[in-house]
C-alpha positions as CSV (number, residue, x, y, z in Angstrom):
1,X,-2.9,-18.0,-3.9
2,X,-5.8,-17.9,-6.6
3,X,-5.6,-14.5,-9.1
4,X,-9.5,-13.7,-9.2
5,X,-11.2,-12.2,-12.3
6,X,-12.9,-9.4,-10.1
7,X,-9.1,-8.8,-8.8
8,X,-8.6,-6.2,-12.0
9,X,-11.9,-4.5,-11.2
10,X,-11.6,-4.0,-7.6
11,X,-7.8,-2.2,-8.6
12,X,-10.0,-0.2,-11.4
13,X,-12.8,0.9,-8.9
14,X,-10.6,1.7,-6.1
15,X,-9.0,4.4,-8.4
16,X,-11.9,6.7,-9.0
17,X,-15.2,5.5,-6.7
18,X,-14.8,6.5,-2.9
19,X,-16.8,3.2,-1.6
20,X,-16.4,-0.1,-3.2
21,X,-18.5,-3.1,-2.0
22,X,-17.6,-6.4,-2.8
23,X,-20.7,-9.3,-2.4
24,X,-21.1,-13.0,-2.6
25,X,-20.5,-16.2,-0.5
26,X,-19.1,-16.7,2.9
27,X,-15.6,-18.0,2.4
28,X,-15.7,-17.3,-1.7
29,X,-12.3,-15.5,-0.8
30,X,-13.3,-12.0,0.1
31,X,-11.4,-11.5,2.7
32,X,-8.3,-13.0,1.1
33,X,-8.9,-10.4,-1.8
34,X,-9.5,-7.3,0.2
35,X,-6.8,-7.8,2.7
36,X,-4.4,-8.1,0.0
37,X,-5.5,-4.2,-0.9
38,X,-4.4,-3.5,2.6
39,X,-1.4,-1.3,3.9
40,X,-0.6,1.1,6.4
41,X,-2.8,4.2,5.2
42,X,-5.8,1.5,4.8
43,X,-6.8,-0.2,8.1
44,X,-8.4,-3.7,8.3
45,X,-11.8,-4.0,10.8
46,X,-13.9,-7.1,10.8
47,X,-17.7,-7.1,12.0
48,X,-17.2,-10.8,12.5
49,X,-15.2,-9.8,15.9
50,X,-18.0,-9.5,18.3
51,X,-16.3,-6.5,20.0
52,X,-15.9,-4.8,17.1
53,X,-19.4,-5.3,15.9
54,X,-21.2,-4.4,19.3
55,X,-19.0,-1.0,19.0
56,X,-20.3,-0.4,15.3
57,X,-23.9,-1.1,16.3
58,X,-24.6,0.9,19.0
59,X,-23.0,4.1,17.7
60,X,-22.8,3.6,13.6
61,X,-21.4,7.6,13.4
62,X,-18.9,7.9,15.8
63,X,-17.7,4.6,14.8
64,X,-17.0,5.5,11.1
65,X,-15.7,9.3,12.2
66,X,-12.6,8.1,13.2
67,X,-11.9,6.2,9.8
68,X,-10.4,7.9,6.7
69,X,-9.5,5.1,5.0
70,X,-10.4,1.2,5.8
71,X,-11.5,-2.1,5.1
72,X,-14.7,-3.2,6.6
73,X,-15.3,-6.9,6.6
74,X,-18.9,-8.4,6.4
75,X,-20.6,-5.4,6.6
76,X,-24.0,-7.2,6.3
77,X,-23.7,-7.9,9.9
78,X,-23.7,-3.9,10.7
79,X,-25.7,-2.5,8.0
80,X,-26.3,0.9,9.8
81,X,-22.6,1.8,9.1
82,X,-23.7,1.9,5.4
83,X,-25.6,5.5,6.2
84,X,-22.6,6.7,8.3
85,X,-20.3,5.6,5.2
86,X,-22.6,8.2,3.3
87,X,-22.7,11.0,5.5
88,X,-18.5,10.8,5.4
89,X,-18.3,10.3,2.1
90,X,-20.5,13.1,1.1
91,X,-18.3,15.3,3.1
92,X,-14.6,13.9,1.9
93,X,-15.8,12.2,-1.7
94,X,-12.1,10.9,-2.5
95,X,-11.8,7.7,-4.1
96,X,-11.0,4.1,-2.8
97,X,-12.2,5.4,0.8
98,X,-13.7,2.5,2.1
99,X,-13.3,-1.1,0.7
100,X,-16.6,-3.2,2.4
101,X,-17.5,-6.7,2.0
102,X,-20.7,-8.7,2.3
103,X,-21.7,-12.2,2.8
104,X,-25.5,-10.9,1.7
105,X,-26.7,-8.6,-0.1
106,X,-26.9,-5.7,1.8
107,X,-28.6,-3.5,-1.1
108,X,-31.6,-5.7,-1.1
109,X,-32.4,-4.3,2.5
110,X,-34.9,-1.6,2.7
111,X,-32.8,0.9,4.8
112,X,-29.9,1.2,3.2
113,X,-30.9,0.3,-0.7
114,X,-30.6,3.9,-1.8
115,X,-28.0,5.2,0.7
116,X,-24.8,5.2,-1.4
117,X,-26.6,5.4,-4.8
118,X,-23.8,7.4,-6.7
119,X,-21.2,6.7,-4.7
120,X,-20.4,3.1,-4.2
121,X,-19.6,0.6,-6.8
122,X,-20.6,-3.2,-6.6
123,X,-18.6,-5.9,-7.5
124,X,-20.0,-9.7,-6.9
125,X,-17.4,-12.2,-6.1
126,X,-18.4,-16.0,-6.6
127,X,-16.0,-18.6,-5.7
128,X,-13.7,-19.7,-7.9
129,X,-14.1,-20.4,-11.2
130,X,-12.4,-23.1,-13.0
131,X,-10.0,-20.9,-14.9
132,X,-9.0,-19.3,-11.9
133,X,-8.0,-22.9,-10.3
134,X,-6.2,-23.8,-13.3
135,X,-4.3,-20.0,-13.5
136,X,-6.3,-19.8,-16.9
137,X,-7.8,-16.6,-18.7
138,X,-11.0,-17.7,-19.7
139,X,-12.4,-16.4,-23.7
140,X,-15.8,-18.5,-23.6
141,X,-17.9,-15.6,-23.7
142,X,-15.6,-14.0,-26.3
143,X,-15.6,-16.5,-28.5
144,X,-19.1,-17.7,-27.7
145,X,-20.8,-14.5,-29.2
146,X,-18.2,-14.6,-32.2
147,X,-19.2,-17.9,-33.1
148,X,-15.8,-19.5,-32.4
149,X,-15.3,-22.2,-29.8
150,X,-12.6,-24.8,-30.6
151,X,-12.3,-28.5,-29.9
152,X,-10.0,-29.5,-27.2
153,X,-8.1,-33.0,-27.0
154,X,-7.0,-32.5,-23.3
155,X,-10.9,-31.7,-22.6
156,X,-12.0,-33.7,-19.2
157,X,-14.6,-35.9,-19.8
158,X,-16.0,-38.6,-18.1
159,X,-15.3,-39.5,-14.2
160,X,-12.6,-36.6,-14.0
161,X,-15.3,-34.6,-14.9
162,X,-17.9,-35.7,-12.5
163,X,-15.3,-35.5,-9.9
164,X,-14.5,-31.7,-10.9
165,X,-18.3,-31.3,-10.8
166,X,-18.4,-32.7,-7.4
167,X,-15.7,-30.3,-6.1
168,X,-17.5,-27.2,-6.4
169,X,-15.7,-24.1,-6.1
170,X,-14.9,-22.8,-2.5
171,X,-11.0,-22.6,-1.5
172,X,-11.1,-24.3,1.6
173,X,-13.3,-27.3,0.4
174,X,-11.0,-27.7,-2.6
175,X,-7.8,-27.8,-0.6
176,X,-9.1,-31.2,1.6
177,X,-7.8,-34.4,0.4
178,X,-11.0,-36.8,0.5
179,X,-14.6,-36.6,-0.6
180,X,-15.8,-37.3,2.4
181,X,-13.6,-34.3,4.1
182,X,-14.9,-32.0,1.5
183,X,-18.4,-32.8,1.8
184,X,-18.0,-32.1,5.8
185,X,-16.7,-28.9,4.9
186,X,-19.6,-28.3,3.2
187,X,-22.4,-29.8,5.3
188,X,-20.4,-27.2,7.9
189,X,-20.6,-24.6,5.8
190,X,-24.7,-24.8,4.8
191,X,-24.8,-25.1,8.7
192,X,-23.7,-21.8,9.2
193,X,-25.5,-20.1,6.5
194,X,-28.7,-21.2,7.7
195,X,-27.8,-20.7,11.5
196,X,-25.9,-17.7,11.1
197,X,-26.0,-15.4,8.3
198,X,-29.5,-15.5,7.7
199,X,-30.2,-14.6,11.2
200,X,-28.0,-10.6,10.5
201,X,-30.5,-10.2,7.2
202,X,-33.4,-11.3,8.5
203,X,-36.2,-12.7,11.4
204,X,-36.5,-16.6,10.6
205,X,-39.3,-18.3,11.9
206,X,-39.3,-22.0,11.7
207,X,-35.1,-21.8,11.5
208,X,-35.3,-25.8,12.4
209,X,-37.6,-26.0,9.4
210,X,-34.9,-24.7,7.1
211,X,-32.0,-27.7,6.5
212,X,-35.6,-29.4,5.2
213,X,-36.1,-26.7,3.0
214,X,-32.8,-26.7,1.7
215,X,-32.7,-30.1,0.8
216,X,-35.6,-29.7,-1.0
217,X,-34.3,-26.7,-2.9
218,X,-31.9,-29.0,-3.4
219,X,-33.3,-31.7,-5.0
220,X,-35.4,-28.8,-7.2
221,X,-31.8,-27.6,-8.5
222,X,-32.2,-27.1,-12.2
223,X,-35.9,-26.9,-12.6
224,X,-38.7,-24.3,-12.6
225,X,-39.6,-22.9,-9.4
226,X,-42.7,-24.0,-7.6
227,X,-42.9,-21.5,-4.3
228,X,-46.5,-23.8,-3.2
229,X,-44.5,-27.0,-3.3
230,X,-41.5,-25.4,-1.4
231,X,-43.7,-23.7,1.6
232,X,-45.4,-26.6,1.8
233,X,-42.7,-29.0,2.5
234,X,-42.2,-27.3,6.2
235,X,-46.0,-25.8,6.1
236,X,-45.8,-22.2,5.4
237,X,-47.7,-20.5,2.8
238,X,-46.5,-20.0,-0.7
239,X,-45.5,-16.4,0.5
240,X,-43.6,-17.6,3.0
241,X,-41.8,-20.0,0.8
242,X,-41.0,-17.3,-1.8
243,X,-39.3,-14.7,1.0
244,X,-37.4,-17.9,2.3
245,X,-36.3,-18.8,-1.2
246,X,-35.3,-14.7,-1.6
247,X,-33.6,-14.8,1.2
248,X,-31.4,-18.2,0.7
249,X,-30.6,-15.7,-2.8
250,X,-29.3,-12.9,-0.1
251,X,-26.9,-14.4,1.0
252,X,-25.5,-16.3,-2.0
253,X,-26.6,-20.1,-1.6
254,X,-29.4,-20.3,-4.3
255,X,-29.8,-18.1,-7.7
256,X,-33.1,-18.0,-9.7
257,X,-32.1,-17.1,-13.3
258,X,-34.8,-15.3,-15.1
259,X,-37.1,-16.4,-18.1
260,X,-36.1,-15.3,-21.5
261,X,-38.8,-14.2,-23.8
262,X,-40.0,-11.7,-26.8
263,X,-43.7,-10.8,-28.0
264,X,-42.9,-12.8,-31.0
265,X,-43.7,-16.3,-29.4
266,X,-46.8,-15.9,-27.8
267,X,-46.6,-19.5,-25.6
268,X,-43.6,-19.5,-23.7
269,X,-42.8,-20.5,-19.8
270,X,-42.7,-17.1,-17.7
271,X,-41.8,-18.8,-14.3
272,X,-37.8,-18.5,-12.8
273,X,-35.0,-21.6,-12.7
274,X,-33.5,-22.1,-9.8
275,X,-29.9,-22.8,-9.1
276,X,-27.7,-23.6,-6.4
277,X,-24.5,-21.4,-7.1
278,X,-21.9,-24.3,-6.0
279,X,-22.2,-27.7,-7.1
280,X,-20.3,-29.1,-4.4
281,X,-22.6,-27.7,-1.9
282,X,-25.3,-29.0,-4.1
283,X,-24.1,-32.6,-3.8
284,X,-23.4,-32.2,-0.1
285,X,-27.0,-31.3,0.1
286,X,-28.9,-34.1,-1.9
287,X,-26.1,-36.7,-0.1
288,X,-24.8,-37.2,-4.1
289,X,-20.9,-38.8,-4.1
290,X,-18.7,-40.1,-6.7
291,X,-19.8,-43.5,-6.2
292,X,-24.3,-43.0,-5.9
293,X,-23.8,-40.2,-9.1
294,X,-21.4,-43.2,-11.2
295,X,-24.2,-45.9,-10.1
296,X,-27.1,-43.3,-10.9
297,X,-25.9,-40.9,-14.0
298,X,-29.4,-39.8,-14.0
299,X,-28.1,-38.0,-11.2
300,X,-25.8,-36.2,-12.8
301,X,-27.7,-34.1,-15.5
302,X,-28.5,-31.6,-13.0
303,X,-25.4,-31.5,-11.0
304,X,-23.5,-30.4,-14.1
305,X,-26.1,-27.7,-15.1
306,X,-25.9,-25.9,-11.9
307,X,-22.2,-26.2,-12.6
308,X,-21.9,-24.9,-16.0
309,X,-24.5,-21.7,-14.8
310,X,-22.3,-21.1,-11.8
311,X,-19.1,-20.8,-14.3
312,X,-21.0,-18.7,-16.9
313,X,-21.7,-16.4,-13.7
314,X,-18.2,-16.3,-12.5
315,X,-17.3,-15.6,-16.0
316,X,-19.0,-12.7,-16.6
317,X,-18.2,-10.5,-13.1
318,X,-14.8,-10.6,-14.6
319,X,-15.7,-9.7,-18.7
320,X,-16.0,-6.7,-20.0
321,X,-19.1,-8.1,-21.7
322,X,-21.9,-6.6,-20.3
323,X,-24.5,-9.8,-20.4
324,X,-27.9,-10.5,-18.6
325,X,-28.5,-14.3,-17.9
326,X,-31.7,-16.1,-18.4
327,X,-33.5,-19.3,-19.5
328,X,-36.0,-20.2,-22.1
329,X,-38.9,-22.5,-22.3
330,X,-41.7,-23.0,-24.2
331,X,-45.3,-25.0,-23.8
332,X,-44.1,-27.4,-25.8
333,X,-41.2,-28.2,-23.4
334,X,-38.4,-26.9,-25.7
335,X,-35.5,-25.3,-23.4
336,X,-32.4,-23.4,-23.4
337,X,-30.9,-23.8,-20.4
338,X,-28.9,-21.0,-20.2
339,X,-29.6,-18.1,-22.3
340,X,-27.0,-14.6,-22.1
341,X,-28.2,-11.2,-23.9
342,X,-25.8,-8.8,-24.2
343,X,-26.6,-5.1,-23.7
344,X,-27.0,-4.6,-27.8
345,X,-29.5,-7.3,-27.7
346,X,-27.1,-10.1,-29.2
347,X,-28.5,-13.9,-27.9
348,X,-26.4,-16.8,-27.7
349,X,-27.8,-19.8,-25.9
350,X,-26.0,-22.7,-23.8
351,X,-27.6,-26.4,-23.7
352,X,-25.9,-28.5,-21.0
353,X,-26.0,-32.8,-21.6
354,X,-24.3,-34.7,-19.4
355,X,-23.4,-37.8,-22.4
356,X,-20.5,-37.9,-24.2
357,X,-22.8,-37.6,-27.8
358,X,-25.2,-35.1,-29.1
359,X,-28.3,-35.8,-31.4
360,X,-30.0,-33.2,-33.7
361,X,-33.2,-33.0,-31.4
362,X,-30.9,-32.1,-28.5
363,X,-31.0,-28.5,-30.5
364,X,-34.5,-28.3,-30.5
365,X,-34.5,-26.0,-27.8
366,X,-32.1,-23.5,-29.2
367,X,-33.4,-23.6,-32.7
368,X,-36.8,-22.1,-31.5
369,X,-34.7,-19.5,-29.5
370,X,-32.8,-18.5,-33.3
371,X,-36.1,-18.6,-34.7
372,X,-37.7,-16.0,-32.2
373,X,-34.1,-13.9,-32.2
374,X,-33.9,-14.2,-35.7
375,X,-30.7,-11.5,-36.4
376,X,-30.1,-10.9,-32.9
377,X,-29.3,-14.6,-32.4
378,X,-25.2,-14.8,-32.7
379,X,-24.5,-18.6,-31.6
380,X,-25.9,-22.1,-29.9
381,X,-24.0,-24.4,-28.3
382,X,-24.8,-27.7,-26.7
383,X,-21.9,-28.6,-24.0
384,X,-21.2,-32.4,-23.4
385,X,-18.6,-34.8,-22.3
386,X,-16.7,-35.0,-25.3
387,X,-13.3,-33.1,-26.6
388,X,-14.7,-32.1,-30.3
389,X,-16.6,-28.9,-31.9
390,X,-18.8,-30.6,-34.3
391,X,-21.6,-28.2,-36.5
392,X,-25.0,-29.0,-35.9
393,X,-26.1,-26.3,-38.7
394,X,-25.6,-22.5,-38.9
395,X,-24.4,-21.4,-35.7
396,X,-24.9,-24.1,-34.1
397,X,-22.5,-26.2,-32.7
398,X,-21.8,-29.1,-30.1
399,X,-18.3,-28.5,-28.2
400,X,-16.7,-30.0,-24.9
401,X,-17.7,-28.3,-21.4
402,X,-13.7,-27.9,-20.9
403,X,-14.7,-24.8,-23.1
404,X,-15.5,-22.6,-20.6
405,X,-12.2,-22.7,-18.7
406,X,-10.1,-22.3,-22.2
């Protein structure tokens, strides 16, 4: 069994918050997690039992009265229960009262956004990282901000690395034996997101519309989003294609990371990146394998970008770093793809390449980022398929992608 980064701040949050809500995927590990946290004073429900979730919907209060202390599973599926929670809670505030997870993101729904303001804590759960697969404690972002990633001679490069891209990180995919079994799992797994989960957050019109849609997204991994484009792949409107693209962010199959940018450069990009938050789900959905990504390595540029975002994520909901993720672009088409601001307004920037040797333009990106920082830029790194740190200039360094699991 996989030690998770968030493992520490569950424990921690438990102690001194009476509701604690852990979000992200469906099969990430949630239940795994929580159900370790479970004993004899602390009772186990799941809203995924249909039973159990017909009882919670028609009478939300009675059905929490009886609880003192408990762990609700996918509690998107019931949200009502969140304003019960709060009525009990506000009577009894001890700590570590109920332990809920959700396979979307429950706060994001109008009714209950503000109803445990105060008294619940929220801790997202991606699937696993790297470092957690390898039984590693991860100091990239550590060492990022002080300027001090090292070279690694047992680095993976090259089709061991394309095949770790291709993995992904969910448990169950990672434990079949085959490619091909893994990408079922996978194609299975979209199936039920689309079929299922977005169906307890949400009225979908055009559901048969949507696989389309994802595969679309898809293909769009990596690069700016274009709501227009995306509607009118299935014809809806560019609204319609924005909520759809919001709500694919609900429940944890898409990201859209943010543009960075300061008054100081009066021409930059101001339009989100998306991202799909698993690259093995990624390939599963643009039908990439080992074999089509070795033949096409054009392929594989933004395979390893969503990868490298999704580990930066699952880094940071276990650091004590308290970091904002974004990207940069500017008219002139100079990028960062990943840039992370921490809450004193330190920068460091993250350029991914997917070739085994860097050139000085690769940096151009990050150089405009220093110059528009200027002090509050602490480091640049471009990440590539090779084992050595190698200075590009003051802060500024090429180092192998094996970093961010060291």
């Amino acid at each position: 069994m996989y030690r998770r980064f968030v493992e520490h701040r569950v424990e921690e949050a438990l102690s001194d918050t009476p509701v604690v809500l852990i979000v992200g995927p469906r099969r990430a590990g949630k239940t795994t997690l929580v159900r370790k946290k479970g004993d004899e004073a602390r009772s186990y429900i799941t809203l995924d039992d249909l039973t159990v979730l017909a009882a919670a919907r028609s009478d939300p209060v009675g059905f929490i009265r009886g609880l003192d202390r408990a762990i609700i599973d996918e509690i998107q599926r019931a949200p009502d229960l969140l304003l019960a929670i709060k009525r009990t809670v506000d009577d009894d505030y001890r700590p570590g009262r109920f332990l809920l997870t959700g396979s979307a993101n429950v706060l994001t729904l109008p009714r209950v956004a503000d109803s445990l303001a105060g008294r619940m804590e929220t801790i997202r759960m991606l699937p696993l990282a790297r470092a957690e697969i390898e039984g590693r404690t991860s100091t990239f972002l550590a060492r990022l901000f002080e300027g001090k990633l090292r070279g690694d001679q047992e680095a993976i490069v090259g089709d061991e690395l394309l095949r770790l891209v291709l993995l992904g990180g969910f448990p169950e995919a990672i434990a079949r034996e085959t490619e091909r079994r893994r990408q079922d799992w996978a194609r299975s797994y979209l199936t039920s997101v689309l079929t299922r989960d977005l169906r307890d957050i949400a009225d979908i019109e055009k559901l048969t519309e949507l696989p389309k849609f994802v595969r679309l997204l898809a293909e769009h991994s990596g690069q700016l989003v274009n709501y227009s484009q995306f509607g009118s792949s299935i014809n809806v409107s560019h609204k319609t294609g924005q909520r759809y693209v919001g709500l694919l962010e609900q429940v944890f199959l898409i990201t859209t990371v943010q543009p960075w940018y300061t008054n100081t450069l009066k021409r930059i990009a101001k339009t989100p990146k998306l991202h799909f938050l698993d690259s093995g789900v990624l390939a599963a959905a643009r039908g990439l394998t080992f074999d089509r990504v070795k033949a096409d390595r054009g392929t594989f540029g933004a395979l390893l970008e969503s990868f490298v975002l999704s580990e930066v994520l699952k880094l940071m909901t276990g650091s004590d770093l308290r970091l904002a993720p974004y990207h940069f672009r500017d008219q002139q088409l100079r990028e960062v793809d990943v840039v992370l601001e921490r809450d004193d307004g330190m920068i460091v920037g993250i350029e991914v390449k997917a070739s085994a040797t860097v050139k000085v333009s690769d940096f151009g990106g990050l150089k405009t980022l220093a110059e528009a920082c200027g002090e509050k830029f602490a480091y640049g790194v471009v990440l590539y398929d090779n084992t050595d740190v190698v200075s590009f200039g003051d802060k500024l360094v090429a180092a192998p992608i094996s970093c961010l699991w060291r």
